[in-house]
C-alpha positions as YAML, in Angstrom:
chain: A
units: angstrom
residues:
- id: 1
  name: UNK
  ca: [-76.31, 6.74, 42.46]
- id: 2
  name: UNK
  ca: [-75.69, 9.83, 40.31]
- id: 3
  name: UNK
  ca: [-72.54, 12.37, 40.63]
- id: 4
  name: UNK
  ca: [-72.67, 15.62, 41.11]
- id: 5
  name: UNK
  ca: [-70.96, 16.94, 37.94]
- id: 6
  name: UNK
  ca: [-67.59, 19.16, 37.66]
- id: 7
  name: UNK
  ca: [-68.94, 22.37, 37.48]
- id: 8
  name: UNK
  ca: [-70.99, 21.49, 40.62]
- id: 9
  name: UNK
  ca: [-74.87, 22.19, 38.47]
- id: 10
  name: UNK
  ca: [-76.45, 19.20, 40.73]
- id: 11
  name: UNK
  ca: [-78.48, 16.19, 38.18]
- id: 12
  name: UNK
  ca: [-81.90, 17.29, 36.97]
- id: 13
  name: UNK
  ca: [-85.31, 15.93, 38.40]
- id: 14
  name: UNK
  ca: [-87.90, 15.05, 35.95]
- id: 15
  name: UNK
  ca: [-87.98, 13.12, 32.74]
- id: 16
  name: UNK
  ca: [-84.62, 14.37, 31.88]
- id: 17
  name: UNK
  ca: [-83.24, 12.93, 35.26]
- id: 18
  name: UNK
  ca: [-80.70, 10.31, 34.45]
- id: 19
  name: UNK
  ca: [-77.42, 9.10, 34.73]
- id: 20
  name: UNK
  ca: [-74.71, 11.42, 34.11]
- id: 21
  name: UNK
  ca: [-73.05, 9.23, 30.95]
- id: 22
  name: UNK
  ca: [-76.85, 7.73, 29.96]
- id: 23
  name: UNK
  ca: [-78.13, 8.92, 26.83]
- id: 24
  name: UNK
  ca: [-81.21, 10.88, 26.95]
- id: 25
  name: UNK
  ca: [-84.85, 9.38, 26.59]
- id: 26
  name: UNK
  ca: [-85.69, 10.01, 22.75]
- id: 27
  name: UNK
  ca: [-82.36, 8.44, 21.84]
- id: 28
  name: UNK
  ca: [-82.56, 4.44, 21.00]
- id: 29
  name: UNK
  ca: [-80.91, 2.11, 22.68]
- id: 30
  name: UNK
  ca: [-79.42, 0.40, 18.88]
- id: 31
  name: UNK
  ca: [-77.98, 3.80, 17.20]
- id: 32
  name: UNK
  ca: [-77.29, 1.49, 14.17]
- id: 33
  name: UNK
  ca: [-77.76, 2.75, 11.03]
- id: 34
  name: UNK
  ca: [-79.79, 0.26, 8.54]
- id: 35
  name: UNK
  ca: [-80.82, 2.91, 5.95]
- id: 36
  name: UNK
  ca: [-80.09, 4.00, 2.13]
- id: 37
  name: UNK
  ca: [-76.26, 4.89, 1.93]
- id: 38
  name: UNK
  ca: [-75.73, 8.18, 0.71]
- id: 39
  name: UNK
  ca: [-75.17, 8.41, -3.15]
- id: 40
  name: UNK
  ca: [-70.87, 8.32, -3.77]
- id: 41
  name: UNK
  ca: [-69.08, 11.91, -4.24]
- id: 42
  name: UNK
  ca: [-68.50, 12.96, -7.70]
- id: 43
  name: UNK
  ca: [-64.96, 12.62, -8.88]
- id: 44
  name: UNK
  ca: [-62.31, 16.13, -9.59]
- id: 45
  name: UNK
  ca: [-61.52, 16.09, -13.63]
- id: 46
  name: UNK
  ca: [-58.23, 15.25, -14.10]
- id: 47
  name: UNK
  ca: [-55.73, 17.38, -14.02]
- id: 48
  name: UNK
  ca: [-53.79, 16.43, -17.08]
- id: 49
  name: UNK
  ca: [-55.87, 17.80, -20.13]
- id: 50
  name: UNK
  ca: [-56.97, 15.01, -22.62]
- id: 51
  name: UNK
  ca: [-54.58, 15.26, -25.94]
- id: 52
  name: UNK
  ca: [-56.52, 17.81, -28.18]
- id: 53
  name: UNK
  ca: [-56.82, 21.48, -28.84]
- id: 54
  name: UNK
  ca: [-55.42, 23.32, -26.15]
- id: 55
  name: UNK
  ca: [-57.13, 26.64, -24.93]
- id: 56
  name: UNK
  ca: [-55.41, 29.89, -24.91]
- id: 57
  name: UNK
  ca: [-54.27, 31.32, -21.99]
- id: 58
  name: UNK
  ca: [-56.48, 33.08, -19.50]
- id: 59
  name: UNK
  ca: [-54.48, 35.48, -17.57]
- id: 60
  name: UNK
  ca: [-53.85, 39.17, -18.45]
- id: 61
  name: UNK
  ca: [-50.97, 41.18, -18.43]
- id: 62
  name: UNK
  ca: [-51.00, 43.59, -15.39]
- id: 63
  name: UNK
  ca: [-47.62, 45.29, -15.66]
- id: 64
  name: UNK
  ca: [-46.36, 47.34, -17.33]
- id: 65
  name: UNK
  ca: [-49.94, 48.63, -17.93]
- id: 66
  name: UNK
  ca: [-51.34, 48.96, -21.47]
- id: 67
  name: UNK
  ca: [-51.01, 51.85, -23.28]
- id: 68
  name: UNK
  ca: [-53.42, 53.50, -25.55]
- id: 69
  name: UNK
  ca: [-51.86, 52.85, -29.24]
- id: 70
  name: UNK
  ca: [-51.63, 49.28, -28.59]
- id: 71
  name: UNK
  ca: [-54.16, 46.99, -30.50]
- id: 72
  name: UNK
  ca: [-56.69, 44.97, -28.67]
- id: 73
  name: UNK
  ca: [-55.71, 41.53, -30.45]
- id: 74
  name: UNK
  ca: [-52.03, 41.98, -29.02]
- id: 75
  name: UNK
  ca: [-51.31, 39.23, -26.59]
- id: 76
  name: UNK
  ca: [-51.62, 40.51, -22.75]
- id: 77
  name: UNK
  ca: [-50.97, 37.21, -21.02]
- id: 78
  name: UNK
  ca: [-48.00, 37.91, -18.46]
- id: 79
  name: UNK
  ca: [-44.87, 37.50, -19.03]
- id: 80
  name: UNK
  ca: [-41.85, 37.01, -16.40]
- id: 81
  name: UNK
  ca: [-40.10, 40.22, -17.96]
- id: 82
  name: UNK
  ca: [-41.80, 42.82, -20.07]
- id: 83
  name: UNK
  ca: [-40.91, 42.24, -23.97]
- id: 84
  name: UNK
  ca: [-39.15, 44.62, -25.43]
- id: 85
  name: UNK
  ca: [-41.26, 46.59, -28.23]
- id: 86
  name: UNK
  ca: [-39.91, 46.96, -31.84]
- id: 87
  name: UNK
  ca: [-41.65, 50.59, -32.02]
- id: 88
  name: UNK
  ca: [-38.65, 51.89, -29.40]
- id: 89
  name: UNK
  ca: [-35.90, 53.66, -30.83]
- id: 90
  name: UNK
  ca: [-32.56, 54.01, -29.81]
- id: 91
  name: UNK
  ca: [-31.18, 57.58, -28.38]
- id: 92
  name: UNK
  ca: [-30.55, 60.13, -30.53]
- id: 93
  name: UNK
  ca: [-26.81, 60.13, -29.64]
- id: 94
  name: UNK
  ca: [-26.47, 56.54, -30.41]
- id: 95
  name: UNK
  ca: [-27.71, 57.09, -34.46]
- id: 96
  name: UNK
  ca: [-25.19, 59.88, -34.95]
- id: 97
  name: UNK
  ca: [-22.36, 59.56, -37.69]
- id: 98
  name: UNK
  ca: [-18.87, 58.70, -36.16]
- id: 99
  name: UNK
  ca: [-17.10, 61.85, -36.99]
- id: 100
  name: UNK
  ca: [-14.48, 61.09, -40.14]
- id: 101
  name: UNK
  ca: [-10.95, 60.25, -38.68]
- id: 102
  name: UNK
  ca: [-7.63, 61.89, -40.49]
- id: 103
  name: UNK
  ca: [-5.90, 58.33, -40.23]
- id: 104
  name: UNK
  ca: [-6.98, 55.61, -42.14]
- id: 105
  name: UNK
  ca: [-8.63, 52.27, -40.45]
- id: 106
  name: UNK
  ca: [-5.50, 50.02, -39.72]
- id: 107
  name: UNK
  ca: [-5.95, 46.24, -41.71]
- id: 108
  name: UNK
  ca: [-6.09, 43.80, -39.57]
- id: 109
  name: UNK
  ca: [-3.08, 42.35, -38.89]
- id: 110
  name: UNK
  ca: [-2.89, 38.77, -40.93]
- id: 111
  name: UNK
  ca: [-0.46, 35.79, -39.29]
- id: 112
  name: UNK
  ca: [1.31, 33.99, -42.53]
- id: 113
  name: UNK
  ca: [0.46, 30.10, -42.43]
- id: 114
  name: UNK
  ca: [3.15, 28.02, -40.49]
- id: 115
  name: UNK
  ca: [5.62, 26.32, -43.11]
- id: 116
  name: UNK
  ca: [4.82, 22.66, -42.85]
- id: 117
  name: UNK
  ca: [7.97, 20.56, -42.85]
- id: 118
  name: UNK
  ca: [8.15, 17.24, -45.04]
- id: 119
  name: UNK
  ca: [8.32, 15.24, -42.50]
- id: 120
  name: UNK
  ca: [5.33, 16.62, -40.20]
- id: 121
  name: UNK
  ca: [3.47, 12.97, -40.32]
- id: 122
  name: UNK
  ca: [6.18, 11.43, -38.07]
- id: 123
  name: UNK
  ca: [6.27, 14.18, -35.54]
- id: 124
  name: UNK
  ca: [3.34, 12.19, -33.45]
- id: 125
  name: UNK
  ca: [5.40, 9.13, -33.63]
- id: 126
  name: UNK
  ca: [8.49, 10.80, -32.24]
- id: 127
  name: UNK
  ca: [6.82, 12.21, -29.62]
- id: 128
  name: UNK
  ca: [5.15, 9.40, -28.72]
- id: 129
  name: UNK
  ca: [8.42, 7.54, -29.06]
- id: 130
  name: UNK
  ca: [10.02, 10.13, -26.44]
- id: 131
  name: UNK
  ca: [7.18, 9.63, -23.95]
- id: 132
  name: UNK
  ca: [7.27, 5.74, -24.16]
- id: 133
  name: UNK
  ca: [10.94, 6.37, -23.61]
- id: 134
  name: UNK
  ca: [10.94, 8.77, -20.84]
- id: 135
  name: UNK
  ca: [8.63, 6.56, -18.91]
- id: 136
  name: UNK
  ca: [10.17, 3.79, -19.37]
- id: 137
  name: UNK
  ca: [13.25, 5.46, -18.10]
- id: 138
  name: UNK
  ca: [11.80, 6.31, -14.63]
- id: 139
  name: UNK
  ca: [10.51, 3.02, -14.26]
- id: 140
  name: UNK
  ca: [14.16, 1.84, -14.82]
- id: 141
  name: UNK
  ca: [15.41, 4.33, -12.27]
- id: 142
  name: UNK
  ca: [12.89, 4.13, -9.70]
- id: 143
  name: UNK
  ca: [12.99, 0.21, -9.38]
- id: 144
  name: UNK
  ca: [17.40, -0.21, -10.23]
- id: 145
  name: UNK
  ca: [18.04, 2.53, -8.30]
- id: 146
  name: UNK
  ca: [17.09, 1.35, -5.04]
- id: 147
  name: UNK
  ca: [18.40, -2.31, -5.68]
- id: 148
  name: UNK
  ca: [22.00, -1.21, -7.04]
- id: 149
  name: UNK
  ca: [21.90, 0.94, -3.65]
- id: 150
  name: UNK
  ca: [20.85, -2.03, -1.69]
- id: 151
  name: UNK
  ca: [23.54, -4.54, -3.15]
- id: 152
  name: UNK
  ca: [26.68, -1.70, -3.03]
- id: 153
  name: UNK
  ca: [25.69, -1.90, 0.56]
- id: 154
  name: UNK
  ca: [25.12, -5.49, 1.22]
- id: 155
  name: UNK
  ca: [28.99, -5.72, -0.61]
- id: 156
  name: UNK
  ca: [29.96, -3.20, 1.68]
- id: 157
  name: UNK
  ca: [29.22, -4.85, 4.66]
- id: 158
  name: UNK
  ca: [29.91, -8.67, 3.04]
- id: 159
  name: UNK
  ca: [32.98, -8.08, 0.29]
- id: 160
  name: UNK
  ca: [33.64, -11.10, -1.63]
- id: 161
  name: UNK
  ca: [35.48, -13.87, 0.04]
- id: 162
  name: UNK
  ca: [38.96, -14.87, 0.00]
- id: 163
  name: UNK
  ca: [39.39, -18.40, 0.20]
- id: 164
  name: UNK
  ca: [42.55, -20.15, 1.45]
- id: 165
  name: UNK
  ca: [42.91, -23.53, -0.04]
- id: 166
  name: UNK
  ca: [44.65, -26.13, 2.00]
- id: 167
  name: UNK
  ca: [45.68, -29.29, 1.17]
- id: 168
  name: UNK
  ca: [44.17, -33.15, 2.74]
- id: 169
  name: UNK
  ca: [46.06, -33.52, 6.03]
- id: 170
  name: UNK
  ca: [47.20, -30.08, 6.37]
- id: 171
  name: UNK
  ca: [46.34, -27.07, 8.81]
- id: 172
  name: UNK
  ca: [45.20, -23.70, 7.79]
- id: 173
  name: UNK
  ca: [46.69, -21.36, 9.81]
- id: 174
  name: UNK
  ca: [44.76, -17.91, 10.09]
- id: 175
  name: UNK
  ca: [45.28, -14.91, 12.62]
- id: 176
  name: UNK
  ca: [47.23, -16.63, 15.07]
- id: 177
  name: UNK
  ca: [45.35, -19.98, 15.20]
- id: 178
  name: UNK
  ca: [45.70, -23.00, 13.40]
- id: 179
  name: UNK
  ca: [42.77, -25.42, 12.44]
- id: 180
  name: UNK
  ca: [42.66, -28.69, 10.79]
- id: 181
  name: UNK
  ca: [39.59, -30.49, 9.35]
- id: 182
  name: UNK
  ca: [38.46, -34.50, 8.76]
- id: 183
  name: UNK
  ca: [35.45, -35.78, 7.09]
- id: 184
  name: UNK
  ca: [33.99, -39.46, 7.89]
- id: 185
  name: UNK
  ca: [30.76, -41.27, 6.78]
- id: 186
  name: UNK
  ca: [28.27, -41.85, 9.62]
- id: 187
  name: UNK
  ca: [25.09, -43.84, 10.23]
- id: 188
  name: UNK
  ca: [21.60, -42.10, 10.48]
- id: 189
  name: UNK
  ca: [22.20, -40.57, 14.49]
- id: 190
  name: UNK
  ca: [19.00, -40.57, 15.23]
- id: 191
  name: UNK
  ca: [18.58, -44.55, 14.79]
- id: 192
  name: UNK
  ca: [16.11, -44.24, 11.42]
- id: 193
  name: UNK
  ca: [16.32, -46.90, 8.67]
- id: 194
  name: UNK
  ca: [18.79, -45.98, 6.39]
- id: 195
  name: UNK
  ca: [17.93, -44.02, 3.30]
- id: 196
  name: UNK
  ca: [19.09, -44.09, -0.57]
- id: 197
  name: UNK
  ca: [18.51, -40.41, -1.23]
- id: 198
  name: UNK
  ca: [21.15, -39.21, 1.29]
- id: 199
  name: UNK
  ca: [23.88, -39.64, 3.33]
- id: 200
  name: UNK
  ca: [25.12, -38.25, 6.93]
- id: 201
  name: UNK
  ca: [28.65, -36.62, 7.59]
- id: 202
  name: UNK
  ca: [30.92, -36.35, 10.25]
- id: 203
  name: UNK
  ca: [33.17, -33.12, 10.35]
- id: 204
  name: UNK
  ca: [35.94, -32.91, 13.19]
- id: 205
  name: UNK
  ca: [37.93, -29.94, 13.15]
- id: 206
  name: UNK
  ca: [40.31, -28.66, 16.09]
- id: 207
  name: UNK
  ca: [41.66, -25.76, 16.48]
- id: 208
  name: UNK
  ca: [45.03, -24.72, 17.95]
- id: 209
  name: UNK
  ca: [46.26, -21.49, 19.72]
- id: 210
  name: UNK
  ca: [49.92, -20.65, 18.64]
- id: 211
  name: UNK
  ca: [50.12, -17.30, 20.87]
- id: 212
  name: UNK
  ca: [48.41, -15.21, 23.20]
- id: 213
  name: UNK
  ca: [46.88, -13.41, 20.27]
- id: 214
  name: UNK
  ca: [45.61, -16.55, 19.11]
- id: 215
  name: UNK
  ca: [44.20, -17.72, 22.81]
- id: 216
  name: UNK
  ca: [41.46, -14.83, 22.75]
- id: 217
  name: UNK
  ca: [40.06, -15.36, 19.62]
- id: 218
  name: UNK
  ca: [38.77, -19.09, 21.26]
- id: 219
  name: UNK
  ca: [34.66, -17.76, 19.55]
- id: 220
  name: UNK
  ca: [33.28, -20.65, 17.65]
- id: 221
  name: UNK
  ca: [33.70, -20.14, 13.78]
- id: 222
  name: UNK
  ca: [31.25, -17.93, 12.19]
- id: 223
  name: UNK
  ca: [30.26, -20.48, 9.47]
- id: 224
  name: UNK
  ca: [30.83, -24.04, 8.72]
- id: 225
  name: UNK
  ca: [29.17, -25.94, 5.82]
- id: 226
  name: UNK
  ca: [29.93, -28.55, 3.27]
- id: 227
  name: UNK
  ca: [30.35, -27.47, -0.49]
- id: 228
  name: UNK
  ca: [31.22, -29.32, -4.10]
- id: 229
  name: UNK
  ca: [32.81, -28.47, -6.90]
- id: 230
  name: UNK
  ca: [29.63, -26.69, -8.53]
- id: 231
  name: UNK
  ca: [29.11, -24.27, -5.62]
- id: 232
  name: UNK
  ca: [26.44, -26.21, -4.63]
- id: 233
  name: UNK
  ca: [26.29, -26.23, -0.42]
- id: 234
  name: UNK
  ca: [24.27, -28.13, 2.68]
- id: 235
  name: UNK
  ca: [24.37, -26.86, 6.14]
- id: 236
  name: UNK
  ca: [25.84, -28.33, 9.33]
- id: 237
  name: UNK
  ca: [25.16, -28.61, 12.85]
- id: 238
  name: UNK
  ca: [27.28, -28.54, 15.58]
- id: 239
  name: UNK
  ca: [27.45, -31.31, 17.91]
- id: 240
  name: UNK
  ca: [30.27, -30.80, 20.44]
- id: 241
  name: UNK
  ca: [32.65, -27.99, 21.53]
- id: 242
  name: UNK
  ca: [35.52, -28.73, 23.53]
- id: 243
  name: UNK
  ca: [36.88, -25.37, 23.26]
- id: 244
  name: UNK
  ca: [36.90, -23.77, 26.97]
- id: 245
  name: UNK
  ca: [34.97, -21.22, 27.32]
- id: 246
  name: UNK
  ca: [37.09, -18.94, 29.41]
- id: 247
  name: UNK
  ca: [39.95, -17.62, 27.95]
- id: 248
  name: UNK
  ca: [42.34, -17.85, 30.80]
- id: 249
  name: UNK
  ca: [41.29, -21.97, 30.74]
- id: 250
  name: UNK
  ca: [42.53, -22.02, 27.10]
- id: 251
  name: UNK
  ca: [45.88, -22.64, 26.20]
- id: 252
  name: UNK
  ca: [48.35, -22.01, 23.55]
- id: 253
  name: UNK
  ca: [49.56, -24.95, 21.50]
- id: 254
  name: UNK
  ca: [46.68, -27.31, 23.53]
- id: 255
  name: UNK
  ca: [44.08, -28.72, 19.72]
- id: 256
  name: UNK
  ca: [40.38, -28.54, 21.20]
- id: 257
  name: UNK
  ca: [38.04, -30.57, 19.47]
- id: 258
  name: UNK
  ca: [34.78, -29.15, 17.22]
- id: 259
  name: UNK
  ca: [32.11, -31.88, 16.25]
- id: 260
  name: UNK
  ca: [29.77, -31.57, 13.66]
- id: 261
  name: UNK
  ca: [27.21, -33.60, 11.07]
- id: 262
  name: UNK
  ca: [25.61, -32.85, 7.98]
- id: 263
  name: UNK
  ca: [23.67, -34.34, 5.02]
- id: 264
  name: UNK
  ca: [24.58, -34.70, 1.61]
- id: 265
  name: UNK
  ca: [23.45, -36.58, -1.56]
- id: 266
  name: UNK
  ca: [25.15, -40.18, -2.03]
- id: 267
  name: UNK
  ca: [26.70, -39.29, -4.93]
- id: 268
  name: UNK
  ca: [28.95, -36.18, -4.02]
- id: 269
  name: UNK
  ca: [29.67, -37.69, -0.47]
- id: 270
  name: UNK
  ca: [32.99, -38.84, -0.68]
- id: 271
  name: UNK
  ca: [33.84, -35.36, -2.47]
- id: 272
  name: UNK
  ca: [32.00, -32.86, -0.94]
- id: 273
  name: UNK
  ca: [34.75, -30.16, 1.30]
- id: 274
  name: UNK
  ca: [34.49, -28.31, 4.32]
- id: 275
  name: UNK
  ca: [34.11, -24.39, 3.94]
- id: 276
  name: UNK
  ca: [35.24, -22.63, 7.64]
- id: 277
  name: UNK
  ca: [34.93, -18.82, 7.84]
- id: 278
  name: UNK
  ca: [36.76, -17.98, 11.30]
- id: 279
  name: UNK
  ca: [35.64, -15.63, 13.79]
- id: 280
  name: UNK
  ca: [36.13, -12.35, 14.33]
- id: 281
  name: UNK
  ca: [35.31, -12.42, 17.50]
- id: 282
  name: UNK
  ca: [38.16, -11.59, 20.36]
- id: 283
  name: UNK
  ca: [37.80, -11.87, 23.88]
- id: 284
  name: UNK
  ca: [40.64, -9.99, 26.04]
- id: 285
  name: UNK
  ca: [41.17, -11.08, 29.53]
- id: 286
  name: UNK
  ca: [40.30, -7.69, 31.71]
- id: 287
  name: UNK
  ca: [38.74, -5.55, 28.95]
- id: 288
  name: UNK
  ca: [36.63, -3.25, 30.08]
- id: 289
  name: UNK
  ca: [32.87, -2.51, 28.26]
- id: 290
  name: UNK
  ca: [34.71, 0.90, 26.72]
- id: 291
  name: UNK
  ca: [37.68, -0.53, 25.31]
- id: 292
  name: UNK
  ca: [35.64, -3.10, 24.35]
- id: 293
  name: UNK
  ca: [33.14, -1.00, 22.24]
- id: 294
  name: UNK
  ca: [35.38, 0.99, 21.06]
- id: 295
  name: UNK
  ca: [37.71, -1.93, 19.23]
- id: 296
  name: UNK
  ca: [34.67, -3.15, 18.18]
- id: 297
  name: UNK
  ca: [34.18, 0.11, 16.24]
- id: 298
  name: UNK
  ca: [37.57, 0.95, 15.50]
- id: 299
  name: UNK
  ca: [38.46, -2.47, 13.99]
- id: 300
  name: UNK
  ca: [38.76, -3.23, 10.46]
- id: 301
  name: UNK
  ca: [38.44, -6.77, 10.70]
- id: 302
  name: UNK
  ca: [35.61, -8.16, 8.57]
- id: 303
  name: UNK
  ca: [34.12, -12.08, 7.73]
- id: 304
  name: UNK
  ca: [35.81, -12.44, 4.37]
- id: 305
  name: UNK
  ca: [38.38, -15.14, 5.05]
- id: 306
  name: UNK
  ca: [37.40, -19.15, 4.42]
- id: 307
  name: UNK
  ca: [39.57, -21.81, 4.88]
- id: 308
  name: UNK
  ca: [38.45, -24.71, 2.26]
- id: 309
  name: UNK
  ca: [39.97, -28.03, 3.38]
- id: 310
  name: UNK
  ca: [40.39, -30.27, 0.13]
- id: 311
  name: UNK
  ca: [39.62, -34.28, 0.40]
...
């Protein structure tokens, strides 16, 4: 069945009735080509001339136009801006004489050579030497300043101790309370084989209210550790407090027991001493958080009192 087709011509009767998308009659079925293929295109020239003598230049000048007196071998290839003739002269006004002057041409003015000293040679070296200097210098400020800053500070805040000495089987007595200190040789606590390379301490101190000044400052100690004759020191733990912890429960004259253990080498064991900085710290019965602030800043108390108890 044929279509009608879009611009609504109806199909053709005849021999050229067919199929709207069927080639016509005279057209073979095979449309393959089998015949000579055309002979191949010919080539462009390059475009880069082969090395040799190169020809002159084809185009002709079109501005500014020729004139008549100019010769007919001149070059008239264009140019991007017209060359200027050597047949132009200047303006008359520019070939006139300078009228004479009544003052004579000044000399020009000559600078006398710089004076060289003797020692010019080592002038680079001393400057060179001042720069080395300089920057060294600023290095030195920039890094010392900071530091000497830093340590006047930390000194400020931590002054150098003052140590109270006191004797084997004596009390040091310091801001109203008095403490005494022991030192025995203990077995490993926690039940390990015993070891050559060190050996574990026993420190019991107790401490003693003498007033009522002395039963608010019932804080632990700030520090406690063991320390030889070299300086050398090893930290502590502490075990037990029997201090009470409220201050109305503790009371003046009544020791209350501190227990604490440490390490040490073998060898300083039986020499080592105990180094106790007291607290500070003061708790009064009733104080309010004001009054307590405000003695806190107003106080000029600090941590730089140790009690070293001798063996």
């Amino acid at each position: 069945m044929t279509e009608t087709p879009m611009d609504g011509t109806p199909p053709r009767n005849g021999r050229d009735a067919r199929d709207w998308f069927a080639p016509p009659a005279e057209q073979p079925s095979d449309i393959t080509y089998s015949g000579p293929l055309p002979p191949p295109l010919p080539t462009a020239p390059p475009s880069i001339p082969i090395p040799g003598t190169l020809k002159p230049p084809t185009d002709l000048r079109v501005w500014p136009p020729l004139e008549p007196e100019e010769p007919e071998g001149e070059d008239r290839s264009t140019q991007p801006f017209p060359a200027l003739r050597t047949n132009r002269q200047p303006p008359p006004g520019a070939l006139a004489p300078a009228p004479p002057s009544a003052e004579p041409p000044a000399e020009p003015l000559r600078v006398p050579p710089a004076e060289v000293p003797a020692d010019e040679p080592t002038a680079p070296k001393r400057r060179t030497g001042l720069l080395v200097g300089g920057t060294v210098l600023s290095v030195v400020l920039a890094v010392g300043a900071p530091t000497v800053f830093g340590y006047q500070a930390y000194k400020y805040g931590r002054p150098d101790d003052i140590v109270q000495t006191v004797q084997p089987g004596q009390a040091g007595v310091w801001q109203h309370v008095s403490w005494r200190a022991t030192v025995e040789k203990i077995k490993d606590p926690t039940g390990k084989p015993e070891r050559s390379d060190r050996q574990w301490l026993k420190i019991v101190i107790t401490r003693t209210a003498l007033d009522a000044e002395g039963a608010i400052r019932h804080g632990a100690p700030a520090e406690v550790k063991f320390t030889d004759r070299g300086g050398r020191t090893w930290q502590v733990e502490l075990v037990n407090d029997e201090t009470p912890p409220d201050v109305k429960d503790n009371k003046i004259g009544t020791p209350y027991r501190l227990e604490m253990m440490g390490v040490v080498p073998p060898p300083v064991a039986d020499e080592v001493e105990v180094a106790l900085r007291p607290s500070t710290y003061r708790d009064v019965p009733d104080q309010s958080a004001e009054d307590f602030v405000k003695d806190a800043f107003t106080s000029t108390e600090s941590l730089d009192h140790v009690l070293r108890f001798r063996r």
